[in-house]
C-alpha atoms as a printed R data frame, in Angstrom:
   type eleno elety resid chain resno       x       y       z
1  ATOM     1    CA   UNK     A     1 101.965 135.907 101.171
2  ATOM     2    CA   UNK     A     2  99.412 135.979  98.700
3  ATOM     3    CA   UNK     A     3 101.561 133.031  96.881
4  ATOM     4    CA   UNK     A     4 102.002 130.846  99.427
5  ATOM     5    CA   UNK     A     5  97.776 131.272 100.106
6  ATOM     6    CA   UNK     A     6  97.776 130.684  96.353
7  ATOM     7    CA   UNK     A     7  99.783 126.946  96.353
8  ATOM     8    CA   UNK     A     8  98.098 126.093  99.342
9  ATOM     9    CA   UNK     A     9  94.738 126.231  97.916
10 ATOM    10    CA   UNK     A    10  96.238 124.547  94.837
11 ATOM    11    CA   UNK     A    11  97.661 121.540  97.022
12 ATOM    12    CA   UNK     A    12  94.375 121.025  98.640
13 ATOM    13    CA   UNK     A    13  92.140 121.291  95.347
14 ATOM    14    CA   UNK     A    14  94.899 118.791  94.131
15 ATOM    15    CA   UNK     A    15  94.718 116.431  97.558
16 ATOM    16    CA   UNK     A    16  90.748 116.100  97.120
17 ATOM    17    CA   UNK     A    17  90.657 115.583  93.606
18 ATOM    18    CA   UNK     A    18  93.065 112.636  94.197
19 ATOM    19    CA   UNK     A    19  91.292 111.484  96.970
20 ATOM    20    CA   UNK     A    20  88.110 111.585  95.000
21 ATOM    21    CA   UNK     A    21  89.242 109.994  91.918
22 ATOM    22    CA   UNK     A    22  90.835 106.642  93.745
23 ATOM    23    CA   UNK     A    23  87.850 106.152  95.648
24 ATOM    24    CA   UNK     A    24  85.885 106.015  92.356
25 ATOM    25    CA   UNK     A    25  88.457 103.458  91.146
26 ATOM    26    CA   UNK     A    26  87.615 100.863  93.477
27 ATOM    27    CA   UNK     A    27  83.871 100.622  92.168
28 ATOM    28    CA   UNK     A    28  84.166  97.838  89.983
29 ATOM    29    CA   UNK     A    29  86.556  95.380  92.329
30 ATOM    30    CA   UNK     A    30  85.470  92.462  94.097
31 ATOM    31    CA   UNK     A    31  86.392  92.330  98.091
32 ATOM    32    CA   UNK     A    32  89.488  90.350  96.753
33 ATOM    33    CA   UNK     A    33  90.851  92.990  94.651
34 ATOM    34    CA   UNK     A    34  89.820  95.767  96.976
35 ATOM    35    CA   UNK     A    35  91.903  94.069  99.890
36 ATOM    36    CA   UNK     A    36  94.530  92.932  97.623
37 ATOM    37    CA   UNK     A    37  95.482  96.751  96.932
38 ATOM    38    CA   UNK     A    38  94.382  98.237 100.199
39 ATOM    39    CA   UNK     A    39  97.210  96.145 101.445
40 ATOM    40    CA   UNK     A    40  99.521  97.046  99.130
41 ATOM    41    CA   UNK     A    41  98.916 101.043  99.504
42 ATOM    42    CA   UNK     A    42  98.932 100.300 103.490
43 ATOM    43    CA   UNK     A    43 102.159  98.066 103.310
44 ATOM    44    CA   UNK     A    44 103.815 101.084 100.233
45 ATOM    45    CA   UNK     A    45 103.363 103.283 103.380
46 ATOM    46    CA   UNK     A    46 104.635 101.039 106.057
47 ATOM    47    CA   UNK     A    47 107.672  99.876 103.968
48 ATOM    48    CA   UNK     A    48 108.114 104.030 103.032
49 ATOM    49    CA   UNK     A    49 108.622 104.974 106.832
50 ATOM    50    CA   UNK     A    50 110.296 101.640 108.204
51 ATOM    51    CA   UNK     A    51 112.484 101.258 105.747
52 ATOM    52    CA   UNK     A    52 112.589 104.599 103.832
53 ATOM    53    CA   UNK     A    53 113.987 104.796  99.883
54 ATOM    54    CA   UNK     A    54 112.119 103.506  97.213
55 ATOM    55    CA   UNK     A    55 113.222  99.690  97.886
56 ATOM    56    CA   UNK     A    56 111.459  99.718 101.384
57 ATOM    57    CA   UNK     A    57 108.233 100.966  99.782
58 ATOM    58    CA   UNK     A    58 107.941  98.748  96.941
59 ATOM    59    CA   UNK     A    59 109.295  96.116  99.323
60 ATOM    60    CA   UNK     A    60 106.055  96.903 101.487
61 ATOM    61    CA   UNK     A    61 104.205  97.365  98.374
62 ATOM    62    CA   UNK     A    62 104.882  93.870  97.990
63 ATOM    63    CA   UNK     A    63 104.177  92.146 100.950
64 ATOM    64    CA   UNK     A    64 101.180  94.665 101.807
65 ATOM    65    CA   UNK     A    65  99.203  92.897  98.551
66 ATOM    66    CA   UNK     A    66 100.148  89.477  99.324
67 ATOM    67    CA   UNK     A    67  98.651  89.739 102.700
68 ATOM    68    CA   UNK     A    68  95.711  91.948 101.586
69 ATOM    69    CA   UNK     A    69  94.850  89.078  99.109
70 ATOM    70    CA   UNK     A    70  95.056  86.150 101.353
71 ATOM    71    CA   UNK     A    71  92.756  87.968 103.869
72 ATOM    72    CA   UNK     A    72  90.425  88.296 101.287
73 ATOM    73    CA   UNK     A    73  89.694  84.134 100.915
């Protein structure tokens, strides 16, 4: 039990860490750039549980970034 209280602490250390690091990436963008890969993360997520398998997500990927870049005009 004490293992499994272990990993979960571990994943969630891990899950901030990650979420604090990307946000800290976005610092320098312009809107543009920021939309641009919002979309793609957004459509890498859509694509992911539509379509499942990796072509579906970087299919989504895709598409996602297009439309997140054109928004951004």
């Amino acid at each position: 039990m004490k293992v499994i209280k272990r990993a979960g602490a571990a994943l969630t250390m891990a899950a901030l860490l990650t979420g604090v690091v990307s946000l800290t990436g976005c610092e320098g963008m312009n809107s543009r750039q920021r939309d641009t890969a919002l979309g793609a993360g957004a459509g890498g997520v859509a694509g992911a549980v539509m379509g499942g398998g990796a072509l579906g997500t970087i299919g989504g990927a895709a598409v996602g970034g297009i439309i997140g870049n054109q928004v951004g005009k």
